[in-house]
Phi, psi and omega in degrees: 000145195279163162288131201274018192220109175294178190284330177311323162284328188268323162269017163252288193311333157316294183291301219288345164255014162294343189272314177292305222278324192220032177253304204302335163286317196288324184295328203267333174262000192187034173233117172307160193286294225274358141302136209282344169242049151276147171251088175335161164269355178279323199269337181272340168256004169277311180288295207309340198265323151337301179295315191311306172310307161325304170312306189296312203282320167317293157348302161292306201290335176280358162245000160277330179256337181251339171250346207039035167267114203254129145259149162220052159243342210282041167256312163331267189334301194296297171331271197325306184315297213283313149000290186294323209257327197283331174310308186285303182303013134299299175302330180295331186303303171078212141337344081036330151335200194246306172270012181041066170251151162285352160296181176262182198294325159277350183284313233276333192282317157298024186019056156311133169242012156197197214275138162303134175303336192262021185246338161332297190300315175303004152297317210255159178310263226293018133319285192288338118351254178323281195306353164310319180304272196299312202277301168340290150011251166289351200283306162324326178281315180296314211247000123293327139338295170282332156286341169271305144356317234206359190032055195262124178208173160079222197292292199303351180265327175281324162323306189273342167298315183284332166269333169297303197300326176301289177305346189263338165289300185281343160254009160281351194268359169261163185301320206229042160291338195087358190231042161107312168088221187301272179001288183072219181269140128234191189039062182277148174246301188212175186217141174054030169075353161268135178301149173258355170265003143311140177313314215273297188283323177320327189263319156326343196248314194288311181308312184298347177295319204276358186245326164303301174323290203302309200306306181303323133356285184307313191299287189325318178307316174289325175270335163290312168332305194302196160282335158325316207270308171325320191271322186294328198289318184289324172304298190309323175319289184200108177305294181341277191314329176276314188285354161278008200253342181114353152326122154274090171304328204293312179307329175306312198288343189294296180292318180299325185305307162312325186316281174312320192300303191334318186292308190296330181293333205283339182283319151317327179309291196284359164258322192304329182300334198268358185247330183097336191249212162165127151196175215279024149288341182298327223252332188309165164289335174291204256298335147342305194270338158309321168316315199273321170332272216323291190294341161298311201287331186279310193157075200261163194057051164234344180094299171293313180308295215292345162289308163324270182317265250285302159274354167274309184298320195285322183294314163298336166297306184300332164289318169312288199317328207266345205265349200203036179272043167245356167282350200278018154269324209274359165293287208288353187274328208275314176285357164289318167298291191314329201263315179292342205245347179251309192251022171356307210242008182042182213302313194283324170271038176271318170319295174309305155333268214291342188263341187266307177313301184331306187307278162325304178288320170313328176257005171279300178317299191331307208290352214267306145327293183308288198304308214288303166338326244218291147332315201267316206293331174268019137267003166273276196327305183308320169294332171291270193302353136285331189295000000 
């Protein structure tokens, strides 16, 4: 059976993840602070959030790139994921808190006079675990059913994909949603009985960030091999054709659509803990479409580009903000122009673009040679034929 990872790709996945899974921790555990390749636990946890963003960024590209569904919502998904996690790493603060209450710190200012039933369950890990999934999920089941249902495609599936989020937005920002309101969750202390501001779990969060990565990688790698991945390449292609072909597209466009949420909430999971906060700016729509940047910029519908893009634009970003931060949206609108009108295949197809322009002067220059040759050659000719 063939392999869906030539052996050529199983060794750059190889190096490259000795280098994220296990150089960048070893460097950062066992490297003095005062050395020029210590990895800080603050810069080790910048990359971990980096990698999440990546997982997210994947996401996008198997249904953007590969289906040709543009969501502007998969910023939800990733936000709910983060949500499901941030509800337990709340409840663990317990007493600990600012009012040394067992409510968390807003109910109590919000005079709450208990605990919401729906936060009960989430003392335990594997709940809340399971709702990473599970909520993301469904919520991607419902508002794809109907919409796929409904043959909502093209502009109009990203409009309305863009107004859920927006509304799914504007009711986590009230107070009296229960999740915190603008504020949202922070001043998390530990997870699973470990400080998170340990040296030990910091890292422990960035390998698992980078290993969620790699895993998710495969999947995607794996469902574009398949015959799944041929009907995602034809729906984007032409729909028509597939559904004259005996296809159910709704149903296809359905599943990948769960996929993707699916993906994007386990990315959510694994940043909040590592950034400390979650509340419903992670939701907006301004990150969605930064999300789809990433994947312009890397490369879509390559799987590798949308990582690439996903950890340079976040790295550049973090450098923006800090040296120019009232320019960095017209950077990122401007590096978004500069990617459609220049760069079509993004960062992972600029070698080829650049191996084709050569090509192209090469054969222009030749054709250039050839004429001037050609040229030179009929007054000769012409002088021979009077003589």
């Amino acid at each position: 059976m063939r392999s869906f990872v030539s052996r050529k790709e199983w060794c750059w996945i190889a190096v490259v993840s000795f280098f994220v899974i296990v150089l960048l921790p070893t460097l950062n555990a066992f490297t003095p602070a005062e050395s020029f390749w210590h990895i800080s636990d603050f810069y080790l946890s910048v990359y971990g959030k980096y990698l999440c963003y990546a997982v997210l960024a994947l996401g996008v590209d198997l249904l953007w790139g590969y289906t040709g569904l543009l969501s502007l919502g998969q910023a939800m998904f990733f936000a709910l994921g983060g949500y499901a996690m941030g509800m337990y790493l709340l409840l663990r603060i317990g007493t600990r808190g600012q009012y040394h209450n067992v409510l968390p710190d807003y109910m109590v200012f919000l005079e709450y006079k208990k605990l919401p039933a729906h936060f009960v369950p989430f003392y335990n890990f594997w709940f809340a675990l399971a709702a990473v999934i599970v909520v993301p999920g469904l919520a991607a089941l419902l508002f794809g059913f109907l919409a796929f249902r409904s043959r909502i495609k093209g502009v109009y599936f990203s409009i309305l994909s863009q107004a859920l989020t927006y509304a799914t937005c504007l009711m986590f920002f009230r107070n009296d949603f229960t999740f915190g309101g603008n504020n949202g969750f922070t001043d998390f202390k530990d997870i699973l009985g470990y400080n998170l501001n340990s040296p030990t779990t910091k890292r422990t969060l960035y390998i698992a960030s980078a290993l969620l990565l790699l895993l998710t990688y495969l999947l995607c790698k794996w469902i574009t091999s398949t015959k799944l991945g041929k009907v995602q390449r034809a729906i984007r292609d032409s729909e028509n054709r597939v559904l004259f072909s005996g296809y159910s597209t709704a149903s296809f466009k359905l599943f990948i659509f769960v996929i993707c949420a699916i993906i994007a909430g386990m990315g959510g999971a694994l940043y909040v803990p590592q950034v400390g906060i979650i509340n419903p700016s992670e939701m907006t729509p301004e990150k969605s479409l930064e999300a789809v940047v990433w994947v312009a910029v890397g490369g879509r519908g390559t799987l590798v580009g949308p990582i690439i893009g996903a950890v340079a634009v976040n790295a550049l970003k973090s450098y923006a903000t800090r040296a120019f931060p009232d320019s960095w949206l017209f950077v990122l609108g401007g590096m978004f122009i500069i990617v459609v009108l220049f760069m079509p295949k993004g960062i992972v197809g600029l070698p080829a673009q650049l191996r084709d322009l050569r090509a192209r002067h090469k054969a222009a220059g030749k054709l250039t040679t050839e004429i001037n040759t050609s040229l030179e050659a009929e007054p000769q000719l012409a002088e021979s034929d009077s003589k």
